[in-house]
N, CA, C and O atoms as a MOPAC input file, in Angstrom:
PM7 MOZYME 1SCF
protein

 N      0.81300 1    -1.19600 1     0.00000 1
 C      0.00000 1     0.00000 1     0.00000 1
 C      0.85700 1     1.26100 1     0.00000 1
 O      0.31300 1     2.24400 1    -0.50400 1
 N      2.16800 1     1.43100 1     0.49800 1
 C      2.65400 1     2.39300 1     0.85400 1
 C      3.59300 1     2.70100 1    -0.53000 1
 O      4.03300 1     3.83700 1    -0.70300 1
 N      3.78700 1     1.93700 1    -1.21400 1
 C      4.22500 1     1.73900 1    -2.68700 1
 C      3.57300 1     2.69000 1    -3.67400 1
 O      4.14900 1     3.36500 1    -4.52800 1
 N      2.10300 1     2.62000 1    -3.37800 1
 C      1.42600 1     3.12000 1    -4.33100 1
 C      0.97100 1     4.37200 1    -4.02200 1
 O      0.37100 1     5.10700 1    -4.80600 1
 N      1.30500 1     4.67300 1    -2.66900 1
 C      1.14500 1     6.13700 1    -1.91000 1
 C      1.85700 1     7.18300 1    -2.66200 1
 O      1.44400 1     8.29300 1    -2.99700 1
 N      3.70800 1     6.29100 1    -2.99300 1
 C      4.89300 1     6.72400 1    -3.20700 1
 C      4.27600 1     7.30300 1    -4.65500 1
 O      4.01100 1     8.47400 1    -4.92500 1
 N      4.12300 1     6.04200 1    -5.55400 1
 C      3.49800 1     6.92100 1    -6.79900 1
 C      2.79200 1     7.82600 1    -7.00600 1
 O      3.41600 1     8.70700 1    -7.59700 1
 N      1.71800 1     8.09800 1    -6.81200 1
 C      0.92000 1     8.45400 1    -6.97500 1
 C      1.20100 1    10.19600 1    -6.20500 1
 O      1.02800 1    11.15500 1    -6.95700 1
 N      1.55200 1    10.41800 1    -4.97300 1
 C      2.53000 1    11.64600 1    -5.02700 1
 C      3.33700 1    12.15500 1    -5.89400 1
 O      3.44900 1    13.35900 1    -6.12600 1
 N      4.19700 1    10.89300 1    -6.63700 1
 C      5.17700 1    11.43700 1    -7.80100 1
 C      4.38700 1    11.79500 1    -9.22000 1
 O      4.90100 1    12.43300 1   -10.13900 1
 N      3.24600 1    11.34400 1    -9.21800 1
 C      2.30300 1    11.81300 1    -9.82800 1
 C      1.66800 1    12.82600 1    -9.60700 1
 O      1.74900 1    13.43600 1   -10.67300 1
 N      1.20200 1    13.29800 1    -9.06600 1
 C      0.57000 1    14.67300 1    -8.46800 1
 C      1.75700 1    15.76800 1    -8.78900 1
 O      1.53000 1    16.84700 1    -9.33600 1
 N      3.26100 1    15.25400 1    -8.29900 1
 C      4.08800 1    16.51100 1    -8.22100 1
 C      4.52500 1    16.66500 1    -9.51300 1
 O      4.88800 1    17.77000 1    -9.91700 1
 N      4.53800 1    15.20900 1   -10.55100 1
 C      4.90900 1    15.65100 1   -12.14500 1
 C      3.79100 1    16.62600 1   -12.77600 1
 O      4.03300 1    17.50200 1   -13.60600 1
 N      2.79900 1    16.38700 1   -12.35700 1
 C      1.36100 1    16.97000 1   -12.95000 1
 C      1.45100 1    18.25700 1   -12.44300 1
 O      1.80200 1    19.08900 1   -13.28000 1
 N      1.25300 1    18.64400 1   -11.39300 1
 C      1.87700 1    20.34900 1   -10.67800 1
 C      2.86600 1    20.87400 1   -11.76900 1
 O      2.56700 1    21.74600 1   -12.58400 1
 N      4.16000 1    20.20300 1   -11.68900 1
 C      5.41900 1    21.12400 1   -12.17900 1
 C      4.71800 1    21.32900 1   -14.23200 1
 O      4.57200 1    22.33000 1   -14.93300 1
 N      4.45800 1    19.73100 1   -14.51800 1
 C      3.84700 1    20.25800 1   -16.15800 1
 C      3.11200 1    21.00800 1   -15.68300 1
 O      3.79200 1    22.01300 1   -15.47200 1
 N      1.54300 1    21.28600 1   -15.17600 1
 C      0.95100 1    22.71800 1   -15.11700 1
 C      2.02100 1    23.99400 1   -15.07300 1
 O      2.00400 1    24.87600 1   -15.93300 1
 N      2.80500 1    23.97700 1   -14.13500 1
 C      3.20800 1    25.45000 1   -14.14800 1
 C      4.86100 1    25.74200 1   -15.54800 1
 O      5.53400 1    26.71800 1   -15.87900 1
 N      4.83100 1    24.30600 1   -15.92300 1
 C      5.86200 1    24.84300 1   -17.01700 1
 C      4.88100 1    25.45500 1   -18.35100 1
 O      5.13000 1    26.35400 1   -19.15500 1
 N      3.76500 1    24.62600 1   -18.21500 1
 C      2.71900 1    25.08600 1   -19.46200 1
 C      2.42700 1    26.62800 1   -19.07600 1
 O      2.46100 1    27.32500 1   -20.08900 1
 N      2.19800 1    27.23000 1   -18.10600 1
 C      1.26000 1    28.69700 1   -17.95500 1
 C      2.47100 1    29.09600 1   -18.24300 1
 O      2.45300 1    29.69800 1   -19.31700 1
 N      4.47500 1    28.98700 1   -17.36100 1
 C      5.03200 1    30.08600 1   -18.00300 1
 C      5.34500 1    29.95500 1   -19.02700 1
 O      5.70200 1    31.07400 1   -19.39700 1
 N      5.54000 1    28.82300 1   -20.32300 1
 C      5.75000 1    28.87500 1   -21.45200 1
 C      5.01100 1    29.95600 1   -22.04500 1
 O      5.43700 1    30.89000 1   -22.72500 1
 N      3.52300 1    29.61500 1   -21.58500 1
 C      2.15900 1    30.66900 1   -22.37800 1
 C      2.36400 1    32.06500 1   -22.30500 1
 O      2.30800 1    32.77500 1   -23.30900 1
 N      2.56400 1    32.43700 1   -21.32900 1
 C      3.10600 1    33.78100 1   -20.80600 1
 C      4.22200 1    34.14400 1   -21.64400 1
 O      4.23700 1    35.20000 1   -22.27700 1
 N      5.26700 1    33.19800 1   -21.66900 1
 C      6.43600 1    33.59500 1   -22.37200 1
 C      6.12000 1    33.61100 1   -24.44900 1
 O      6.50400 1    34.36700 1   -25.34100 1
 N      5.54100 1    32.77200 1   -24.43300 1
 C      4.99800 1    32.76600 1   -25.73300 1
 C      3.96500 1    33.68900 1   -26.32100 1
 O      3.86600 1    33.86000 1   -27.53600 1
 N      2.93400 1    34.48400 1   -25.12400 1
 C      2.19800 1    35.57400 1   -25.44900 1
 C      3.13700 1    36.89200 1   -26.19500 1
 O      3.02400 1    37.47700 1   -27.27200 1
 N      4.16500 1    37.02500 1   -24.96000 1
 C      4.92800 1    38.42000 1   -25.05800 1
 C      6.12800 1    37.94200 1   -26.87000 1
 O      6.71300 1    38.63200 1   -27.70500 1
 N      6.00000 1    36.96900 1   -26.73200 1
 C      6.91500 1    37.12900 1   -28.24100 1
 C      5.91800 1    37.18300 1   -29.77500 1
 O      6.21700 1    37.52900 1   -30.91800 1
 N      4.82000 1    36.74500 1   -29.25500 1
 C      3.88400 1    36.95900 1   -30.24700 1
 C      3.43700 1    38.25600 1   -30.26100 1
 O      3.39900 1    38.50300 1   -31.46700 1
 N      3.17200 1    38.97500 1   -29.83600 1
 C      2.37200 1    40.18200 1   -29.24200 1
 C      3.67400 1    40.96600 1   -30.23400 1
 O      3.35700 1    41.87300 1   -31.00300 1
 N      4.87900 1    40.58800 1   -30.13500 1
 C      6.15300 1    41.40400 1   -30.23600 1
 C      6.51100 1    41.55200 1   -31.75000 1
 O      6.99500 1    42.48000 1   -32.39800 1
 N      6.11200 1    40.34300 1   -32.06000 1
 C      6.10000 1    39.68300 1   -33.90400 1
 C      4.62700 1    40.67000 1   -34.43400 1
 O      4.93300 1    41.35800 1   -35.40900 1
 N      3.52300 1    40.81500 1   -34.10900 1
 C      2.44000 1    41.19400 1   -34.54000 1
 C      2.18900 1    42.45000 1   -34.84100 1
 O      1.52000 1    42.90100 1   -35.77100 1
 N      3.14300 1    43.34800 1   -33.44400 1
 C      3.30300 1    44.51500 1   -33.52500 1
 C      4.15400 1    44.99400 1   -34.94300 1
 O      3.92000 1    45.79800 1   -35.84500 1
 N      5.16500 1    44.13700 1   -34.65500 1
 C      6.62100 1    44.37000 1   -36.02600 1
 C      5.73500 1    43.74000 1   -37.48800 1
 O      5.93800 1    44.34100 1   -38.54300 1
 N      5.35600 1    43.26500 1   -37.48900 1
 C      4.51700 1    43.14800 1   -38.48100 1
 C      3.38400 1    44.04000 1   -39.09400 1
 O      3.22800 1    44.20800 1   -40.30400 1
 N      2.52800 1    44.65200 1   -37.99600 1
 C      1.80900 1    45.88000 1   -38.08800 1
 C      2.62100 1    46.85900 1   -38.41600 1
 O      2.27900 1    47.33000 1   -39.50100 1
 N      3.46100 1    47.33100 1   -38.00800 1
 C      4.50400 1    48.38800 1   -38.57500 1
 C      4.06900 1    49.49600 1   -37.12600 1
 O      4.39000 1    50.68400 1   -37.07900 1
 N      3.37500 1    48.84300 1   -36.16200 1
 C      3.33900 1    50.07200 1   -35.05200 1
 C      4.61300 1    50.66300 1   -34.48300 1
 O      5.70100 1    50.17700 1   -34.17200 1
 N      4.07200 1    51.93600 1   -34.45400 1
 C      5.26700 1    52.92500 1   -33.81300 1
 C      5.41600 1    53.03700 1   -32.05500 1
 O      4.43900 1    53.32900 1   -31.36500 1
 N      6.45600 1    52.82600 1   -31.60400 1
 C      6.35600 1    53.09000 1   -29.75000 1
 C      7.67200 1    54.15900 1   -29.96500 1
 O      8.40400 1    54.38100 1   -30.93000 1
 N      7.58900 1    54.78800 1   -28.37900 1
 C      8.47800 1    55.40400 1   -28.13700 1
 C      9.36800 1    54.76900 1   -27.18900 1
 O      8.71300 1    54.26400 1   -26.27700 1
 N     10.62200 1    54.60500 1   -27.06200 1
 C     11.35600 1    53.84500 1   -25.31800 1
 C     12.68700 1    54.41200 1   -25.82600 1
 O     13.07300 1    55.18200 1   -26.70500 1
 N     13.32300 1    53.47300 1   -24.60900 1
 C     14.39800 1    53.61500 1   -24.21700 1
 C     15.33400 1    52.18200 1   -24.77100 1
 O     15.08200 1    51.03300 1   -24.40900 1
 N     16.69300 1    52.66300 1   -25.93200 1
 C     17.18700 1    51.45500 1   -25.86300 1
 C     18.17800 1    52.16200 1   -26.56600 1
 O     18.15800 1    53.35700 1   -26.86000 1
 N     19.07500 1    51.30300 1   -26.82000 1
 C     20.96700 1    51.33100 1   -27.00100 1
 C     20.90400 1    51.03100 1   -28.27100 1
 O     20.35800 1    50.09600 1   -28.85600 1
 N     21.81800 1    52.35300 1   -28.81400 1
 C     21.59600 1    52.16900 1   -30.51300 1
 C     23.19800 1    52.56200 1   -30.95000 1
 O     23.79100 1    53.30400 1   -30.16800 1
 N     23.73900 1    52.21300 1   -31.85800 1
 C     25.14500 1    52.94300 1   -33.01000 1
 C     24.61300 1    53.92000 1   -33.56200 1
 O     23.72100 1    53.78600 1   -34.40000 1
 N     25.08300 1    55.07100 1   -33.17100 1
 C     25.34500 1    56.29200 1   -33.77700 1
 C     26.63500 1    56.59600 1   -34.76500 1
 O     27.82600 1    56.65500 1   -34.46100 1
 N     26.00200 1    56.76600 1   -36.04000 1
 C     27.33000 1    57.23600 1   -36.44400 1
 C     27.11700 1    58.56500 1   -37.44000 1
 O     26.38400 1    58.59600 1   -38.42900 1
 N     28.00500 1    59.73400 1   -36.88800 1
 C     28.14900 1    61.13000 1   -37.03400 1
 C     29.21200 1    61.29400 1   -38.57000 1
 O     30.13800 1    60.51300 1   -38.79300 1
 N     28.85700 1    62.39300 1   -39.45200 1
 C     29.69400 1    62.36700 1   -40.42700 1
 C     29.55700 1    64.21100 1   -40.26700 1
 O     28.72800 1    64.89900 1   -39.67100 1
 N     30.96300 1    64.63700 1   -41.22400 1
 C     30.74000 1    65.77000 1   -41.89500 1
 C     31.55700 1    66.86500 1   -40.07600 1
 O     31.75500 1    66.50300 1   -38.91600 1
 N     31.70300 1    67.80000 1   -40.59900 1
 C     32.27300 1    69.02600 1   -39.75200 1
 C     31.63400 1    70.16600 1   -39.48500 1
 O     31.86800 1    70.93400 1   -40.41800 1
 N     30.51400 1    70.98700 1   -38.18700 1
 C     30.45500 1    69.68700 1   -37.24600 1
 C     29.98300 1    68.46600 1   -37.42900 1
 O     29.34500 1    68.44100 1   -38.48100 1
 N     29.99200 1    67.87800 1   -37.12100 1
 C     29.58600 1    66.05900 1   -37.09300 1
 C     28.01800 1    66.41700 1   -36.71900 1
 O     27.56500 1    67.15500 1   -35.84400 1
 N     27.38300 1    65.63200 1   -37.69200 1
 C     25.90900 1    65.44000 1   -37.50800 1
 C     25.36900 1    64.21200 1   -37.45600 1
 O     25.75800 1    63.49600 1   -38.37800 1
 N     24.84100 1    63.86000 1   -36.93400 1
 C     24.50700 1    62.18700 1   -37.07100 1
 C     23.32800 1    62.13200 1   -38.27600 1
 O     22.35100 1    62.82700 1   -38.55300 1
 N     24.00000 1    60.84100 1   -38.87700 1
 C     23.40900 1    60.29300 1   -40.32400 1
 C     22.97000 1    59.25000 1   -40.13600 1
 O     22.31800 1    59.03600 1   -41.15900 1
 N     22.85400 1    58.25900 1   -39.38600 1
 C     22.82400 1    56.83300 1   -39.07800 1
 C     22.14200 1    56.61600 1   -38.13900 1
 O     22.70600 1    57.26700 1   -37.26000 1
 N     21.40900 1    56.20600 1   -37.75200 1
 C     21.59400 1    54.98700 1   -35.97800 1
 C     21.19300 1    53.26600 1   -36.27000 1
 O     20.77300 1    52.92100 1   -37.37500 1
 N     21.27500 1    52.83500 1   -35.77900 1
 C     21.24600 1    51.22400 1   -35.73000 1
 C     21.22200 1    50.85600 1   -34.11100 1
 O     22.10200 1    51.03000 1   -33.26800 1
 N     19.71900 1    50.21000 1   -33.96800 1
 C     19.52800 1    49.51000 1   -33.04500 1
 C     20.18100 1    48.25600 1   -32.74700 1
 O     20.29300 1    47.35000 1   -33.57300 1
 N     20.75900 1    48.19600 1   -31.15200 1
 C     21.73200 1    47.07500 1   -30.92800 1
 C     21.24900 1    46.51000 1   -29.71300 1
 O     20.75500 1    47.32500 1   -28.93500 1
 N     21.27200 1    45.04300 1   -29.27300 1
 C     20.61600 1    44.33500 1   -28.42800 1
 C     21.13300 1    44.64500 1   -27.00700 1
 O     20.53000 1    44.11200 1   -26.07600 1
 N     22.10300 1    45.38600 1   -26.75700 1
 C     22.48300 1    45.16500 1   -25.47900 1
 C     24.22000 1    46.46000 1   -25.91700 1
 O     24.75700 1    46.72500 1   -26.99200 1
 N     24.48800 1    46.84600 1   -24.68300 1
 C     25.78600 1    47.69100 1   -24.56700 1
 C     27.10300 1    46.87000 1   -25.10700 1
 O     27.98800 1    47.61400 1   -25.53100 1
 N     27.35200 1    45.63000 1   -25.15600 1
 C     28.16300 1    45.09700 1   -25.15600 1
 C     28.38900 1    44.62100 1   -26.62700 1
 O     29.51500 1    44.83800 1   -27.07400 1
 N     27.59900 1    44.08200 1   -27.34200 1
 C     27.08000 1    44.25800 1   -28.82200 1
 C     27.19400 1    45.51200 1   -29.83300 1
 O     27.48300 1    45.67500 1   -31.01800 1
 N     26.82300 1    46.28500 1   -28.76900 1
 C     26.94600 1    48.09600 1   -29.35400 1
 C     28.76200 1    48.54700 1   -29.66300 1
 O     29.35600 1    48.94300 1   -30.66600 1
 N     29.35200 1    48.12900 1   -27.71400 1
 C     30.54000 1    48.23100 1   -28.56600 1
 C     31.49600 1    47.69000 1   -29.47200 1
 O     32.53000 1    48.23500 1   -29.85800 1
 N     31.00700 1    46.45000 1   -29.80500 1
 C     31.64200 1    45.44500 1   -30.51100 1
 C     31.21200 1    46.22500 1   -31.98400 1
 O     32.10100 1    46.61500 1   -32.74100 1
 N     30.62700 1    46.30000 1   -32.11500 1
 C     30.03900 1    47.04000 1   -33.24200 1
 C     30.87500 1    48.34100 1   -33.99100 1
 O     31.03000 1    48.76700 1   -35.13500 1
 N     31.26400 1    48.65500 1   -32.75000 1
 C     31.34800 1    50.19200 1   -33.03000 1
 C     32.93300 1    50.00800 1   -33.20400 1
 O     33.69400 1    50.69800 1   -33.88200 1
 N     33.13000 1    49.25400 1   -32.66600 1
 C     34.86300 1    49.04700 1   -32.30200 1
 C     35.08200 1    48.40400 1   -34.31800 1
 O     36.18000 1    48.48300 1   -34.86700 1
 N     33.91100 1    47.88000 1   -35.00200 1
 C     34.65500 1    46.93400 1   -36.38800 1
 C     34.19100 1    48.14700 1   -37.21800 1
 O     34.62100 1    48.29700 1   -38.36200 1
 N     33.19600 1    49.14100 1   -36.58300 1
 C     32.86100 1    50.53400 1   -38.13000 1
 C     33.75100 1    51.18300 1   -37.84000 1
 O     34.33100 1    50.54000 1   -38.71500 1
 N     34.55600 1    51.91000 1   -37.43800 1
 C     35.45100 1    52.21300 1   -36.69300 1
 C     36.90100 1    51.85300 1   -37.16000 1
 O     37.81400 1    52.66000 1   -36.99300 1
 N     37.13500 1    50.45200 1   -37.83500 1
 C     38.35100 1    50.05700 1   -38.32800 1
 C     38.07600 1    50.16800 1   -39.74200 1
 O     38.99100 1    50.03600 1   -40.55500 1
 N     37.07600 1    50.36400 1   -40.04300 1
 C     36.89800 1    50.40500 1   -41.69400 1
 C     35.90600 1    51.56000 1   -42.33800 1
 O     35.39700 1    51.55000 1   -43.45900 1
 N     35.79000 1    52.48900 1   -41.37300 1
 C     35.42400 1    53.74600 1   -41.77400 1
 C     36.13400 1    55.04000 1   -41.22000 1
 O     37.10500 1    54.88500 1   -40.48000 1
 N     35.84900 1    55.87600 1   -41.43000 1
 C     36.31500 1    57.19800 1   -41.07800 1
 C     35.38400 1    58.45900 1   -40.44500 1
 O     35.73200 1    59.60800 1   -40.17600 1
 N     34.35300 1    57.94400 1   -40.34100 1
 C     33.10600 1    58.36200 1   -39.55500 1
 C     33.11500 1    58.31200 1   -37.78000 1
 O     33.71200 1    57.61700 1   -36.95800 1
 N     32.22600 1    59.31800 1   -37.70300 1
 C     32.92500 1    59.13300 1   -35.79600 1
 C     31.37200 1    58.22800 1   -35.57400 1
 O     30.35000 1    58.33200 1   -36.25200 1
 N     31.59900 1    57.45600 1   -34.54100 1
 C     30.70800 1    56.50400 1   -33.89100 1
 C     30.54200 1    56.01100 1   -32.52300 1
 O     31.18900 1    55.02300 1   -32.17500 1
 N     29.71700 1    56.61400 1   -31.68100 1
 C     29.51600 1    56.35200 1   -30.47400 1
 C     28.33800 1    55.49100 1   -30.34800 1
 O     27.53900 1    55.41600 1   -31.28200 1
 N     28.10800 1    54.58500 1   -28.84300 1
 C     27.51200 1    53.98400 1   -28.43200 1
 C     26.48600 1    55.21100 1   -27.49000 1
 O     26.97800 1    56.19700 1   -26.94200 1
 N     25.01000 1    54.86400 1   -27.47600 1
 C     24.31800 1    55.46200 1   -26.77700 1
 C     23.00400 1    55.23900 1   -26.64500 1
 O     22.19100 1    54.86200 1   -27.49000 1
 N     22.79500 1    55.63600 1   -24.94900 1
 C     21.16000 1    55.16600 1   -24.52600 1
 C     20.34600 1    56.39100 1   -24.91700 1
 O     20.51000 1    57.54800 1   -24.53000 1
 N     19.29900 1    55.83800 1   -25.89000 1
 C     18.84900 1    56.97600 1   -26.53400 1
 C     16.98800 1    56.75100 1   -26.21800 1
 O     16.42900 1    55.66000 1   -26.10900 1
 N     16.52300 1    57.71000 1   -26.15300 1
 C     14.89200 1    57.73300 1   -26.18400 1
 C     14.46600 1    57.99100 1   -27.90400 1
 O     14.69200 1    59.00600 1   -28.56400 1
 N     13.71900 1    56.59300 1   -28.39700 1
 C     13.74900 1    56.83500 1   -30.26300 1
 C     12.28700 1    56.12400 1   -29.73200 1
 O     11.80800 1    55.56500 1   -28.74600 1
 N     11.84400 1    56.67500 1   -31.47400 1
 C     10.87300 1    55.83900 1   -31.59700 1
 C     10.91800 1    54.85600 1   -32.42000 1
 O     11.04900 1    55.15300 1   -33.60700 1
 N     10.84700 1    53.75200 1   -32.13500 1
 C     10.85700 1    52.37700 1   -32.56000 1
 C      9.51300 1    51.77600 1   -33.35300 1
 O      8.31400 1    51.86600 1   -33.08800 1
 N     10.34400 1    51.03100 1   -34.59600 1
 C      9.00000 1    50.15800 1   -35.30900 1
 C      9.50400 1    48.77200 1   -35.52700 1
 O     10.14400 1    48.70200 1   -36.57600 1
 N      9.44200 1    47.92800 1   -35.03800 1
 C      9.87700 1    46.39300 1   -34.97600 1
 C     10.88700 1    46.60600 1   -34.23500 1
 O     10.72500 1    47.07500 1   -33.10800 1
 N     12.31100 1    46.25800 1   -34.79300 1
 C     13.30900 1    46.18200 1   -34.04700 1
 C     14.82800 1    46.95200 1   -34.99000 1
 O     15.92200 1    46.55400 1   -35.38900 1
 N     13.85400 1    48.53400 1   -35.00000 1
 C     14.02600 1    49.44500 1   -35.86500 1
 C     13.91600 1    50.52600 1   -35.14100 1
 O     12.95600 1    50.72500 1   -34.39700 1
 N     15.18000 1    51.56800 1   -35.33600 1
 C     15.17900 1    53.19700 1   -34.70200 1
 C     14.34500 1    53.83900 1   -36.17400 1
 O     14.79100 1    53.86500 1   -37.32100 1
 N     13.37300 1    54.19100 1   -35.80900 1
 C     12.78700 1    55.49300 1   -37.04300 1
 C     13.44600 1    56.98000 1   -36.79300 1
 O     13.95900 1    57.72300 1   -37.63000 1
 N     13.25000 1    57.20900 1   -35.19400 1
 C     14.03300 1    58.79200 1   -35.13200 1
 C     14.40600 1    59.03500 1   -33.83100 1
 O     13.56800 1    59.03100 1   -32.92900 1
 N     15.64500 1    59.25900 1   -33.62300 1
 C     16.08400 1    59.82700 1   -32.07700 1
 C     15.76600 1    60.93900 1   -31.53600 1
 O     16.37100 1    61.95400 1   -31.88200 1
 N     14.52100 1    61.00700 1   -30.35300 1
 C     13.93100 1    61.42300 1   -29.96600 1
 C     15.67200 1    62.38600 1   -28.53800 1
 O     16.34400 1    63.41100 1   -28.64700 1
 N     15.64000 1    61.70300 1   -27.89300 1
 C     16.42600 1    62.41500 1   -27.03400 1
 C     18.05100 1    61.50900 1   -26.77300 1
 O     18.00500 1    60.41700 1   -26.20600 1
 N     19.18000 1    61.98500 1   -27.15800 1
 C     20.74200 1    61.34000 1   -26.70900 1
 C     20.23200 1    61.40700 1   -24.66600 1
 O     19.99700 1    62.39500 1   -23.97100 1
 N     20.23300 1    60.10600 1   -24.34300 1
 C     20.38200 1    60.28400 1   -22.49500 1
 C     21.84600 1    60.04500 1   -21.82800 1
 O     22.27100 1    60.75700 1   -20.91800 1
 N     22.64200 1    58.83800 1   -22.45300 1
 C     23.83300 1    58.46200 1   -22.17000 1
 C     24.72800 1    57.85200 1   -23.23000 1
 O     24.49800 1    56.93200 1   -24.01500 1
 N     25.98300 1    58.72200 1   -23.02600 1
 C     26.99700 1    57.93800 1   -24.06700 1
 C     27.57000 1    56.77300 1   -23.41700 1
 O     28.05500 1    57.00700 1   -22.31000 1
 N     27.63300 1    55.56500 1   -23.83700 1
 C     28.28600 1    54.60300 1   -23.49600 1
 C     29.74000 1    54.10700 1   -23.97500 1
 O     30.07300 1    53.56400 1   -25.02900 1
 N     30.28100 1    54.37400 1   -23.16300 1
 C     31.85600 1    54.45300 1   -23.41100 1
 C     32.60700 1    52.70300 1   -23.25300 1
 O     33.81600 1    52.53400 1   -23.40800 1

C-alpha cells in the first residue's frame, strides 16, 4: 500500500510542475507573439534602448543609428565601423521611436556609453 502512496505523489508533483511549465511557457509565448504582430503591423512606440550612432561631416551630424541588443554588442560594433570607416561613432542610450526592431528617429541622446 505504501508503494502506491509513493506513486501516486510522484504523480501529483509531475502533474503540478507540467501545469506550471505550461502557464510560463504561455506567458512567455504571449509576449513574443504580441512582439512579432506589432513588427509586423509596422506600429510605432516610443522607449528607451541602445543604438550605433554614427556622425559624419564638420560639425559632425549624425546620419545613421542602428539599433543594438544590449551595450556590449553596441561596442563590438562600433569598435569593427570604426576600423573600416572614417566616420565618428559612439555607443548610446537613446529615447527613439521604434517600429519592430528598428530606430525610425532619435527622440532624445540620455547616455553615451563608453
Amino acid at each position: 500500500m505504501s508503494k502506491i502512496k509513493i506513486v501516486l505523489y510522484l504523480i501529483i508533483i509531475f502533474a503540478v510542475y507540467k501545469g506550471y511549465e505550461a502557464f510560463r511557457d504561455f506567458e512567455i509565448g504571449v509576449g513574443d507573439r504580441v512582439a512579432k504582430i506589432e513588427e509586423l503591423a509596422g506600429f510605432e512606440k516610443e522607449g528607451e534602448v541602445i543604438g550605433l550612432m554614427m556622425y559624419l561631416g564638420d560639425p559632425p551630424e549624425l546620419t545613421e543609428h542602428l539599433f543594438t541588443s544590449g551595450r556590449s554588442k553596441c561596442l563590438e560594433m562600433k569598435a569593427i565601423a570604426e576600423e573600416t570607416s572614417f566616420a565618428y561613432y559612439e555607443c548610446a542610450r537613446v529615447n527613439a521611436v521604434i517600429k519592430g526592431s528598428k530606430i525610425v528617429s532619435i527622440i532624445e541622446e540620455i547616455e553615451v556609453i563608453e
